[in-house]
N, C-alpha and C positions, 0 to 999 in steps of 0.2 A: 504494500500500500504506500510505504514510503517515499520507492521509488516512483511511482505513478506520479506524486502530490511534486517531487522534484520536477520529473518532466515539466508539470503543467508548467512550475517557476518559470522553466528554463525557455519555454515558451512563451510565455506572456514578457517577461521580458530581454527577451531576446539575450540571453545569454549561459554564459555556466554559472550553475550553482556549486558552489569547494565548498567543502567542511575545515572547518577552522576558526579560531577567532578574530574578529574586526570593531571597531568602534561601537559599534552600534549593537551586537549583541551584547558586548560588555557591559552598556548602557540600558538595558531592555534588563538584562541576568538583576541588575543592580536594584534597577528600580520595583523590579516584581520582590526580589525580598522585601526591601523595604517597605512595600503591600502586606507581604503573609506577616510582618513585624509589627504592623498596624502602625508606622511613620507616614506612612503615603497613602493618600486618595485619589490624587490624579495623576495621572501617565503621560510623561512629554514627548513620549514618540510616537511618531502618527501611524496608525491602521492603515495599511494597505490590502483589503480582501481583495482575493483573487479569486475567478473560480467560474463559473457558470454564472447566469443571471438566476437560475434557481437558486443554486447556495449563495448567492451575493443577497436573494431577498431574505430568506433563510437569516442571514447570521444577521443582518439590519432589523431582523424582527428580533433576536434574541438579544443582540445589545439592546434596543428600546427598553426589554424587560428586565436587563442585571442593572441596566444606567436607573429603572423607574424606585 
């Protein structure tokens, strides 16, 4: 299933996906602790869904209801 959700990546934006660390997972790892640590409420990095227009309406309904 992994590999399938990579394709799409590599797909939609036209490129490779590597395994490794970069700026911005570092900053995503950081900030989601400090969520399960109860320090943080809001997240400064932005969502990018990708997917189908089904799963795009999909996950736009289910944030509606974690955000409500």
């Amino acid at each position: 299933m992994v590999e399938n959700q990579l394709d799409e990546l590599q797909k939609y934006y036209n490129g490779i996906v590597l395994s490794g660390k970069n700026i911005h997972l570092t900053k995503v790892k950081k900030e989601i602790a400090e969520y399960f640590e109860g320090n943080r409420k809001v997240f400064s990095m932005p969502l990018d869904i990708v997917g189908t227009d089904f799963r795009k309406k999909v996950w736009k309904v289910r944030l509606r209801k974690w955000l409500a």
